[in-house]
C-alpha positions as CSV (number, residue, x, y, z in Angstrom):
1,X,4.1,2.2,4.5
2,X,4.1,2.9,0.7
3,X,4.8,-0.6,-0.3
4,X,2.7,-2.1,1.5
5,X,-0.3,0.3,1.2
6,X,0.3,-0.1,-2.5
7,X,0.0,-3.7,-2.4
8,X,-3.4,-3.9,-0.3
9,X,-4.6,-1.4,-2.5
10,X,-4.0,-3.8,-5.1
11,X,-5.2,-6.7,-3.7
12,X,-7.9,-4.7,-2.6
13,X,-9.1,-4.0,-6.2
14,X,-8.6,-7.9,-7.2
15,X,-6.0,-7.2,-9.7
16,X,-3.3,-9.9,-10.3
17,X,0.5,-7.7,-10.0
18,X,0.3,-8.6,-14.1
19,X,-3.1,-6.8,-14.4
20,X,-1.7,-3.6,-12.5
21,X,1.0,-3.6,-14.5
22,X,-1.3,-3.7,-18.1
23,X,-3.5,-0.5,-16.0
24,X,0.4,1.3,-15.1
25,X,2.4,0.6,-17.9
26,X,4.8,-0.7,-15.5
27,X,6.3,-4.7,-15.6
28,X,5.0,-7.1,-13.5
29,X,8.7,-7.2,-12.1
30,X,8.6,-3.5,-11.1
31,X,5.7,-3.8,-9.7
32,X,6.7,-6.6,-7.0
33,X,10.0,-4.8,-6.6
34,X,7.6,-1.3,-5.3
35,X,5.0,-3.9,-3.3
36,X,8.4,-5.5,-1.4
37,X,9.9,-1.9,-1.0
38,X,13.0,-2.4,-3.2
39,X,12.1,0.3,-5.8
40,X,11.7,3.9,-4.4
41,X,8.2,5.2,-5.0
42,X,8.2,9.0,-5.3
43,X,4.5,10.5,-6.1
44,X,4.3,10.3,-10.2
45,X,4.6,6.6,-9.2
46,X,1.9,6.5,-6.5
47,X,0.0,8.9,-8.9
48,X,0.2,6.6,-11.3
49,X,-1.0,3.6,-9.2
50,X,-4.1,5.3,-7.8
51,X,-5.3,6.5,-11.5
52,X,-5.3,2.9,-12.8
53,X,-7.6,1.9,-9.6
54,X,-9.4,4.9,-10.2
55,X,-8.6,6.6,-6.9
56,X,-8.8,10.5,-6.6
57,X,-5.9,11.9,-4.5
58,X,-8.6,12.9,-1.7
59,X,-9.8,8.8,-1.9
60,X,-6.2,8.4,-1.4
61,X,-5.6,10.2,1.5
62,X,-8.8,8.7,3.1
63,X,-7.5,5.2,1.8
64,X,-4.2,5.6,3.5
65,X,-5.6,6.5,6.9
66,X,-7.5,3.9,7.0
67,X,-5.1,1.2,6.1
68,X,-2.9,2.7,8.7
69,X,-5.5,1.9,11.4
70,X,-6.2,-1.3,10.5
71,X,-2.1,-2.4,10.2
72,X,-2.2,-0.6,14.2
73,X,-5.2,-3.0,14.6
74,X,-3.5,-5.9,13.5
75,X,-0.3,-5.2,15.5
76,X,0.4,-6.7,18.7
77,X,-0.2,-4.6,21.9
78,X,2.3,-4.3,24.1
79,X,1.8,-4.1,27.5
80,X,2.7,-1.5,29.5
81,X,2.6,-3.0,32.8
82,X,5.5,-3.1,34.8
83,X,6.8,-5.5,37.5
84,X,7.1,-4.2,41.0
85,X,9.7,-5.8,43.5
């Protein structure tokens, strides 16, 4: 959920991944590679990420619970129903 979490975050805030990076000090490249999951992010990075947003760690928290209920929003149901013979 990182990646992706980081990423609406982002988007969230309007910033361009070349804007995040001038706030991080991170490249534009790095950045992509940590929105797409193919750079590990460990919690300097995501430290990092939510002071250049402005985001207190408690904001965070909040932030990440309710991303995760709108992903489970998003997701398709699946139906529990089962066919009798």
């Amino acid at each position: 959920m990182q990646a992706t979490f980081i990423k609406w975050l982002r988007q969230e805030h309007g910033l361009t991944r070349k804007e995040m990076a001038g706030r991080t000090g991170y490249s534009a490249s790095y950045i992509e590679k940590v929105e797409q999951g193919y750079a590990r992010i460990h919690a300097g990075i995501e430290r990092k990420f939510m002071q250049a947003l402005g985001i207190s760690e408690q904001q965070a928290l909040i932030l990440k619970l309710r991303y995760a209920d709108l992903k489970q929003a998003a997701a398709p149901q699946s139906s529990t129903a089962h066919l009798s013979l």
